[in-house]
C-alpha positions as CSV (number, residue, x, y, z in Angstrom):
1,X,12.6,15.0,12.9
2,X,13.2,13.4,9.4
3,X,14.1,16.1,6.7
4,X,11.9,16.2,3.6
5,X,12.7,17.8,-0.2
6,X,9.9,17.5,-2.8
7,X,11.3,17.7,-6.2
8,X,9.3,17.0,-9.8
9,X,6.8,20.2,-10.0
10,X,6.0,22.4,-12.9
11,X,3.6,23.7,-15.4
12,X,1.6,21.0,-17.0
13,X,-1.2,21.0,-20.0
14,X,-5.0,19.6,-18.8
15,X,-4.2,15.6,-19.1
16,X,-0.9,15.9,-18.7
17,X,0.9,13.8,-15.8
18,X,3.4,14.3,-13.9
19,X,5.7,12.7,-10.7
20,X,6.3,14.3,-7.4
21,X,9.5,13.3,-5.2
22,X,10.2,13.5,-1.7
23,X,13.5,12.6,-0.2
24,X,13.8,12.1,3.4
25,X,17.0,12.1,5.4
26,X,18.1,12.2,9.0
27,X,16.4,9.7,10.2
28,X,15.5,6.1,9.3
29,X,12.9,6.5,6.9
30,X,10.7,3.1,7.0
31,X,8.6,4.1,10.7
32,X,7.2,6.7,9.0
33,X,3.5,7.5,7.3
34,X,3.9,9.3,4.4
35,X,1.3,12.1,3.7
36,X,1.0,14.4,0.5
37,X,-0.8,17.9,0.9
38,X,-1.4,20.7,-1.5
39,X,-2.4,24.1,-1.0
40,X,-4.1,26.4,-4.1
41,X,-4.4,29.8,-3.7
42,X,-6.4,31.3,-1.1
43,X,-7.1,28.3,0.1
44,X,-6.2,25.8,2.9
45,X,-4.1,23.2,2.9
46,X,-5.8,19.8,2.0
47,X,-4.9,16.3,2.4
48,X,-4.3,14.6,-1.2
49,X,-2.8,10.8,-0.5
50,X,-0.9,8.9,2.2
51,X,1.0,5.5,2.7
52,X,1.3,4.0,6.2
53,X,4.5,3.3,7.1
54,X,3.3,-0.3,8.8
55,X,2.1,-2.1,5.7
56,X,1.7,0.3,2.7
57,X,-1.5,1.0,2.6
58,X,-3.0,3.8,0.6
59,X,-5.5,6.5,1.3
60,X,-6.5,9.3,-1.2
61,X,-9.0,11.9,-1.4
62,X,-11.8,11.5,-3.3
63,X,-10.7,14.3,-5.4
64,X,-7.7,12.5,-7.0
65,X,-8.7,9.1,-6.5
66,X,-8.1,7.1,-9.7
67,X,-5.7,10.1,-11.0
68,X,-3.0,10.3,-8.3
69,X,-1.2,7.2,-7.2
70,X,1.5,7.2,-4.1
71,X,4.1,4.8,-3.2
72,X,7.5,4.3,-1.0
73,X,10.7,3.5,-1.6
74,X,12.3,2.6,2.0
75,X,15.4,1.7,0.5
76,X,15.8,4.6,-1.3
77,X,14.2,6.8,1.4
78,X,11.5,8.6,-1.0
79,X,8.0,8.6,-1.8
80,X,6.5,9.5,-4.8
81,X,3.1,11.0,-6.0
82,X,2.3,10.0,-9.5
83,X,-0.6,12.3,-11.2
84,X,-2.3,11.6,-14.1
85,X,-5.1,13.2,-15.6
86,X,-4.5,16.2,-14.3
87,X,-6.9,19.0,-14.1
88,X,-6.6,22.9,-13.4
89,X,-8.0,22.3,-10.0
90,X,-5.1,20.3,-9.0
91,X,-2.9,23.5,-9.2
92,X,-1.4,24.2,-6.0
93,X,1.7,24.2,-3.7
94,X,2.1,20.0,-2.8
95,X,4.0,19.5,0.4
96,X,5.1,16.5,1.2
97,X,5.4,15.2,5.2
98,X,6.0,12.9,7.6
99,X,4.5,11.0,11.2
100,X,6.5,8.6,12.8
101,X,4.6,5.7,13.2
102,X,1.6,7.6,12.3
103,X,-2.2,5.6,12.3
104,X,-4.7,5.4,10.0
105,X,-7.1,7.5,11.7
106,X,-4.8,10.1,11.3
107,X,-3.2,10.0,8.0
108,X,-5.4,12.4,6.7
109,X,-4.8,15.4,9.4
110,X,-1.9,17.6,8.6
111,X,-2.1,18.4,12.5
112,X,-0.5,14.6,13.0
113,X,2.3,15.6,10.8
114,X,5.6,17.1,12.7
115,X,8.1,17.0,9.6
116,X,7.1,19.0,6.2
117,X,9.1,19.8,3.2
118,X,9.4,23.1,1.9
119,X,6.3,22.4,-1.5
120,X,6.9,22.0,-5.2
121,X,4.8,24.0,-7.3
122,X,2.2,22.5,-9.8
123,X,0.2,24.5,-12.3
124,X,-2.1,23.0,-14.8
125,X,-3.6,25.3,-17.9
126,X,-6.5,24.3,-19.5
């Protein structure tokens, strides 16, 4: 399994933006889909964006779409989540993970994820 670290959380104003990090190691990062997740209080975790590891394609749910935009860096082994516009629903706990080789169909079940990080808190205030 690859090892993840989100970094780039905090507290954040309505319409603020802000970038999330994830650095991978231990294992060669390009094979794998890229998934972000976020979990809000008393709630379960949700899907929030992915990237395929085969051709960088991007999924999102509808929820951020046109707010949050992911990407990789296979050279520098990270992937990022950049969020913009952010409102107080997008407070949560955002975990980033990893599926080797991972399909489409799949990109947005956590369940298809074997590697997670450990989540970066954001909080947005009105």
């Amino acid at each position: 399994q690859v090892q993840l670290v989100e970094s780039g959380g905090g507290l954040a104003q309505t319409g603020d933006s802000l970038t999330l990090s994830c650095a991978a190691s231990g294992r060669t990062f390009s094979p794998y889909t890229m998934g972000w997740f976020r979990q809000a209080p008393g709630k379960e975790r949700d899907f929030v964006a992915g990237i395929m590891w085969s051709d960088a394609t991007t999924y999102y749910a509808d929820s951020v779409k046109g707010r949050f935009t992911i990407s990789r860096d296979n050279s520098a082994n990270t992937v990022s989540l950049q969020m913009d516009n952010l409102k107080p629903e997008d407070t949560a706990i955002y975990f980033c993970a990893a599926d080797i080789q991972g399909l489409p169909y799949y990109i947005k079940d956590q369940r298809a994820f074997d590697s997670w990080g450990q989540g970066t808190q954001v909080s947005v205030s009105s």
